[in-house]
Structures are given as C-alpha cells and as structure tokens.
N, CA, C and O atoms as a DFTB+ gen file, in Angstrom:
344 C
 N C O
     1  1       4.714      17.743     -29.958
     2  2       5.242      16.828     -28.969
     3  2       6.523      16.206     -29.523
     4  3       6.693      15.956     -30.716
     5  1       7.448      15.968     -28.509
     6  2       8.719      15.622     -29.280
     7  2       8.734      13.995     -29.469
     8  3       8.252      13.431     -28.486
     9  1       9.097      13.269     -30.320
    10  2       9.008      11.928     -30.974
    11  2      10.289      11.636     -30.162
    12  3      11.226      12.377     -29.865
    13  1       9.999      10.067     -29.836
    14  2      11.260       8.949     -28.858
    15  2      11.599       9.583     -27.490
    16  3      12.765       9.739     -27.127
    17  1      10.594       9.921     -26.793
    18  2      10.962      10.316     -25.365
    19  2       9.793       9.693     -24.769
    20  3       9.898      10.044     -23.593
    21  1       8.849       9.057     -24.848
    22  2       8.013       8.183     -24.333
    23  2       8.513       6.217     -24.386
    24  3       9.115       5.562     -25.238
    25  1       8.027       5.919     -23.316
    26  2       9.018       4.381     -23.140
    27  2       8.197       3.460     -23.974
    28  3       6.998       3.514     -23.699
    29  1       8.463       2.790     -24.739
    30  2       7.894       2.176     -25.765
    31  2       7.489       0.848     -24.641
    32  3       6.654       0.310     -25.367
    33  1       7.505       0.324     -23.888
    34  2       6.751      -0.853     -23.374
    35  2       5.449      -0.272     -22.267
    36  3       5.166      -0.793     -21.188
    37  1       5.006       0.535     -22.680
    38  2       3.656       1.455     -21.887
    39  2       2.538       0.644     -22.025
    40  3       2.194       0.568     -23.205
    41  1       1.663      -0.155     -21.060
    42  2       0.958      -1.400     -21.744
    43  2      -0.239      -1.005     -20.196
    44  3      -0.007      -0.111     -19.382
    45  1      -1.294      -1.814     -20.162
    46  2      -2.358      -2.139     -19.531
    47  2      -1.440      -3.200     -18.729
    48  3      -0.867      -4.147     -19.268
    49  1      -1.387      -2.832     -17.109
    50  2      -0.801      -3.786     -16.211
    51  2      -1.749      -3.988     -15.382
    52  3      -2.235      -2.983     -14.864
    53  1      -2.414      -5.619     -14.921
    54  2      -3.046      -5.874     -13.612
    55  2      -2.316      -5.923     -12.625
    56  3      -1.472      -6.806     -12.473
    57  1      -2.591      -4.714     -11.569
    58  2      -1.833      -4.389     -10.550
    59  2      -2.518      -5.153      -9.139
    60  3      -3.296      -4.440      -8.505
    61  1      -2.276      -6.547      -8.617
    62  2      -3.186      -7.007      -7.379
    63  2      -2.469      -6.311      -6.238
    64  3      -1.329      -5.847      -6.225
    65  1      -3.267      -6.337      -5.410
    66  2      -3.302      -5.825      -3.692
    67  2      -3.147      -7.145      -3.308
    68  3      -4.037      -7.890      -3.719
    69  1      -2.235      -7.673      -2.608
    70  2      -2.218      -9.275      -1.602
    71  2      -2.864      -9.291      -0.737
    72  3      -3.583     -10.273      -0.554
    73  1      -2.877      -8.060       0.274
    74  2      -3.824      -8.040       1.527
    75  2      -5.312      -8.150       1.038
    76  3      -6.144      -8.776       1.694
    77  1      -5.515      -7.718       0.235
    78  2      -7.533      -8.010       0.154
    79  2      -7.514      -8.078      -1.388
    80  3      -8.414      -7.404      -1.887
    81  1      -6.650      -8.775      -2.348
    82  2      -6.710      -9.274      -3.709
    83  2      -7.453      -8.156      -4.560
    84  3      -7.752      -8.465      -5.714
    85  1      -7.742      -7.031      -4.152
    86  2      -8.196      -5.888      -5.221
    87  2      -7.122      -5.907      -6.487
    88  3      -5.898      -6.027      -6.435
    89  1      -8.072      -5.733      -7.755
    90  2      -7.548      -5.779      -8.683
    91  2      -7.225      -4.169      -9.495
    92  3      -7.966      -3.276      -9.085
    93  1      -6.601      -3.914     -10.160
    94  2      -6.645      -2.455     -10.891
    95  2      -5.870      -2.750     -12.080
    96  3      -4.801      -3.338     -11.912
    97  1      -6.287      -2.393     -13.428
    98  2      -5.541      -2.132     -14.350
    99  2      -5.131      -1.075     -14.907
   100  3      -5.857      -0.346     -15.584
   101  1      -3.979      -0.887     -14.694
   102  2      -3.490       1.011     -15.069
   103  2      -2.401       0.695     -16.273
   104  3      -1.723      -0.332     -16.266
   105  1      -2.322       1.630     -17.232
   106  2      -1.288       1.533     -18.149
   107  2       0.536       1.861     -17.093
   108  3       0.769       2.680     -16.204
   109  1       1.391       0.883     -17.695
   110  2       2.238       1.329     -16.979
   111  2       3.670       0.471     -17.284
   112  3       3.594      -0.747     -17.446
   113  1       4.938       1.143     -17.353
   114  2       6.115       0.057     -17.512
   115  2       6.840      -0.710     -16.752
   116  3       8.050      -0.852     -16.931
   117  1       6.113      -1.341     -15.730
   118  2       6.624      -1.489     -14.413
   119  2       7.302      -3.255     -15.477
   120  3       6.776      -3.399     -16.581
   121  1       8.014      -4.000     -15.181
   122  2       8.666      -4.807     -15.572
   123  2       7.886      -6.326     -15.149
   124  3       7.638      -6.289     -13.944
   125  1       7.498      -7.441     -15.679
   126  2       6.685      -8.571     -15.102
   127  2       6.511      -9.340     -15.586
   128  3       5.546      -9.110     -16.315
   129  1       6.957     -10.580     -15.742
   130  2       6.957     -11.985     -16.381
   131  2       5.928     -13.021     -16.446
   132  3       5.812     -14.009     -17.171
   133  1       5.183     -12.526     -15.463
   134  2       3.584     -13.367     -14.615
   135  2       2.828     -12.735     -15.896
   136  3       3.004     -11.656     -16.463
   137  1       1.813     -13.918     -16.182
   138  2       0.938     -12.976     -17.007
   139  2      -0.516     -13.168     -16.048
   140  3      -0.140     -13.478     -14.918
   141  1      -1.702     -13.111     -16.089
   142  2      -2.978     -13.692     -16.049
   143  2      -4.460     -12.970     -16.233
   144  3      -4.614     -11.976     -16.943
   145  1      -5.164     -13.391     -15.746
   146  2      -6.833     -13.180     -16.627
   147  2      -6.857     -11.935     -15.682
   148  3      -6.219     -11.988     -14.630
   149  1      -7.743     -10.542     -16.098
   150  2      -8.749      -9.816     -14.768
   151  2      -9.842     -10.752     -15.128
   152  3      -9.974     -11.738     -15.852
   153  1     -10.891      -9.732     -13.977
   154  2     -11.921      -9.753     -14.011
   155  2     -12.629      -9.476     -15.541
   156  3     -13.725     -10.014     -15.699
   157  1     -12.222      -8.877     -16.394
   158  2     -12.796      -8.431     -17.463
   159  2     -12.895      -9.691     -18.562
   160  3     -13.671      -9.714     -19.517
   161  1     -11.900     -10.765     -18.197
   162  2     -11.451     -11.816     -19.291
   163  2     -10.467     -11.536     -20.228
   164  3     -10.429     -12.167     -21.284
   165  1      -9.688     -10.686     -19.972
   166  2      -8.538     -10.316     -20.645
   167  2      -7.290     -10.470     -20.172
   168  3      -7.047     -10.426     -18.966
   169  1      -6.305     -10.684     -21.168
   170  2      -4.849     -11.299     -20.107
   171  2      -3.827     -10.144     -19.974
   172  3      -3.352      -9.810     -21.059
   173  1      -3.501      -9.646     -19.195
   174  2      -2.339      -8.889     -18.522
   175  2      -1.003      -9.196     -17.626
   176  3      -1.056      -9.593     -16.462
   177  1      -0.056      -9.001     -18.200
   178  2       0.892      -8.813     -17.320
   179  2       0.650      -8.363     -15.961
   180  3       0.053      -7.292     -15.845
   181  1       1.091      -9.138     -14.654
   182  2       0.564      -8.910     -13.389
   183  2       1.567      -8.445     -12.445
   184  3       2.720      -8.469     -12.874
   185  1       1.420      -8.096     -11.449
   186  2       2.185      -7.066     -10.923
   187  2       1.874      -7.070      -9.312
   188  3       1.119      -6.160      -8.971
   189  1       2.318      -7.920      -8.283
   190  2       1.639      -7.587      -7.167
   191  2       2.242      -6.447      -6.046
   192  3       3.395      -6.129      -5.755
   193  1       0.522      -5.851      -5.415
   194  2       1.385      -5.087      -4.745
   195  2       1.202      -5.466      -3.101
   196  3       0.255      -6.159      -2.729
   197  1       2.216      -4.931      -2.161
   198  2       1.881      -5.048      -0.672
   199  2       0.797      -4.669      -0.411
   200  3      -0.105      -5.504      -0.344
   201  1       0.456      -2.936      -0.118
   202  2      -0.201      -2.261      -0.038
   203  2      -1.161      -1.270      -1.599
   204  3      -0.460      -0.910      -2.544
   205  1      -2.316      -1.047      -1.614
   206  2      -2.755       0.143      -2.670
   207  2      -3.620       1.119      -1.453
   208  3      -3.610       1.057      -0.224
   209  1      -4.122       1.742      -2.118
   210  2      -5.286       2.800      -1.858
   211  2      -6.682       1.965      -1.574
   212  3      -7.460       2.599      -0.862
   213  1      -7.172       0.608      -2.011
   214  2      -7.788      -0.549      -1.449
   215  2      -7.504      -0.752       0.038
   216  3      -8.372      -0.671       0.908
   217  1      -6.117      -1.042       0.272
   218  2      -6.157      -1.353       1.770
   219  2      -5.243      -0.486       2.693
   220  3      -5.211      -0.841       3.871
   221  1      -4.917      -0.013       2.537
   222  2      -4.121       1.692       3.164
   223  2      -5.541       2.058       3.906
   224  3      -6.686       2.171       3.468
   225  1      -4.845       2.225       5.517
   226  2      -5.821       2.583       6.181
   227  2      -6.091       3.807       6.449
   228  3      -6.871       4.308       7.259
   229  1      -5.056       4.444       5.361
   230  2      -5.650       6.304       5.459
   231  2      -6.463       6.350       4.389
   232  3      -7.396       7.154       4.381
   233  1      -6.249       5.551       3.392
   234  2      -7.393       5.713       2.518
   235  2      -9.061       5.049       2.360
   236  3     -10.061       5.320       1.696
   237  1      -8.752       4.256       3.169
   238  2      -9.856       3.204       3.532
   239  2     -10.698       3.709       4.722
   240  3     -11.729       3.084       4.969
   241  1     -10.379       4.758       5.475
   242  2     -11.161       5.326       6.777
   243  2     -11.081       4.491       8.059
   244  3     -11.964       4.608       8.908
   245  1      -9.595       3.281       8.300
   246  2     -10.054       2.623       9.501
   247  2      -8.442       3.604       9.890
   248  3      -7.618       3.033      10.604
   249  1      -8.176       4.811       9.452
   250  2      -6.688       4.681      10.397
   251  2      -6.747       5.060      11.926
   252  3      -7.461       5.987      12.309
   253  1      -5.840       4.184      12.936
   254  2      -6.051       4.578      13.948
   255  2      -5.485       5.649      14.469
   256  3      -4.341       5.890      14.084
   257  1      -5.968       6.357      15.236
   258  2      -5.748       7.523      16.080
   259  2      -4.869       7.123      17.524
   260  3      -5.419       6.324      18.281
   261  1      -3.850       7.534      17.814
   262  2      -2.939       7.279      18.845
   263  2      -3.376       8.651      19.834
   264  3      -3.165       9.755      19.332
   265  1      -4.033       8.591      21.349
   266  2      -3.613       8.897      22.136
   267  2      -2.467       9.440      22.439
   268  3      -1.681       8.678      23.002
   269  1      -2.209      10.217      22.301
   270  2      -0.470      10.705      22.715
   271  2      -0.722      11.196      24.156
   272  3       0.209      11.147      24.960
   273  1      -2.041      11.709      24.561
   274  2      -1.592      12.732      25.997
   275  2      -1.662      11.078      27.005
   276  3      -0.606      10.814      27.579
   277  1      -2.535      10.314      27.146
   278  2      -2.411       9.174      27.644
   279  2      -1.241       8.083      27.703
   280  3      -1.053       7.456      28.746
   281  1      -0.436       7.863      26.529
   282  2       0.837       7.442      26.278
   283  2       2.012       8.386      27.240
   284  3       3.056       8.188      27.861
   285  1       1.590       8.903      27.086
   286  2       2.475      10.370      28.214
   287  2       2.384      10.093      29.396
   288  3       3.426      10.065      30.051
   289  1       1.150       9.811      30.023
   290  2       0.899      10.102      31.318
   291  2       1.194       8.507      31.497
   292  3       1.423       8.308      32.690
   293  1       1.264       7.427      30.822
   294  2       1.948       6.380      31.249
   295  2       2.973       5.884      31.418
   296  3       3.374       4.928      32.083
   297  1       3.523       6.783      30.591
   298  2       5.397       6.744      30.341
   299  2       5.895       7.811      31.791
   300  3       6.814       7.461      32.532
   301  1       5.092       9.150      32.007
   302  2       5.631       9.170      33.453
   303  2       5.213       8.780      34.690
   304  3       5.740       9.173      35.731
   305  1       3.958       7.753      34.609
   306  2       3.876       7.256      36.273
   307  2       4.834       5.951      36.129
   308  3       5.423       5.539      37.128
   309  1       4.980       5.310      34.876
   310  2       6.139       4.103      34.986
   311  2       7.238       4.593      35.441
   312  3       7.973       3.971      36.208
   313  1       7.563       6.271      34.827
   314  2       9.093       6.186      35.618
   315  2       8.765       6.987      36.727
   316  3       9.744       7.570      37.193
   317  1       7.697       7.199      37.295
   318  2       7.674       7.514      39.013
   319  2       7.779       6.563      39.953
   320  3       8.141       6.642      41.127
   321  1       7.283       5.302      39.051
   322  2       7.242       4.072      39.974
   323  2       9.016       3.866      40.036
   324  3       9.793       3.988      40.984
   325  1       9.187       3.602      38.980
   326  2      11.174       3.314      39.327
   327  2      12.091       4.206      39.868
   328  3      13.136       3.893      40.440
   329  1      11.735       5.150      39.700
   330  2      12.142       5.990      40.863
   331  2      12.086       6.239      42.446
   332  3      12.756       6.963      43.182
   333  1      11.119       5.436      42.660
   334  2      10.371       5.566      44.458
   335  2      10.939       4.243      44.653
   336  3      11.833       4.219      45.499
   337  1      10.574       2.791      43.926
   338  2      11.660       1.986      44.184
   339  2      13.236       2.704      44.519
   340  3      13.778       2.877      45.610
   341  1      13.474       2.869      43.839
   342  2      15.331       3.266      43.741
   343  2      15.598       4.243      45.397
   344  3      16.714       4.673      45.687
C-alpha cells in the first residue's frame, strides 16, 4: 500500500439526522467544530445531517406513489373546461 495518500484527520464522526435525531457514527473527514456525547458515552465531533437513510422515504418504505394516469386526466378536463368557456 502506498504511504501519505490517506487523509490523516480520518476519525469516528457522530453523524445526527434533524428530522428524527437518528444518530450514526461512521469514520470520516468531514470538517466540525461541535463536539458532543453519543449514545455510547463517548465524545465525537458532530456533524448534522438534513436527510440519512433513517428518514429518506425510499429507504424507510413510506415513499409515495404519484398517480400519473389520473394527474393526466385532470390536467385535460381542466383544459376542456377553458376551452368551452372561450
């Protein structure tokens, strides 16, 4: 393996989810000044995120399914209606 091509600040980061406060600690160099406790009682550099794989609703099983042939058939009786006006 070649020596000095790995980033020397490679550390255990608590990564939170804001939407539902899930916690994860992954090694990683993401940059972070916050420190605080996990769950484990150990202190980590913290890192918040918008979204994870916690609340992502493709990964979580609530994603919704869009109708498209119904969206269709409403988008052309709206413009049949403005048309018969006109």
């Amino acid at each position: 393996m070649k020596k000095d091509i790995h980033p020397q600040n490679y550390r255990p980061v608590l990564f939170i989810d804001n939407s539902n406060k899930t916690e994860f600690i992954i090694p990683s160099t993401v940059v972070s000044s916050e420190k605080g406790k996990a769950k484990d009682g150990k202190e980590y550099p913290i890192y918040h995120l918008e979204i994870s794989s916690a609340s992502h609703p493709f990964y979580t099983g609530n994603e919704k399914v869009l109708d498209a042939a119904g969206r269709v058939e409403k988008f052309r009786a709206k413009q049949s209606k403005k048309s018969i006006k006109k």
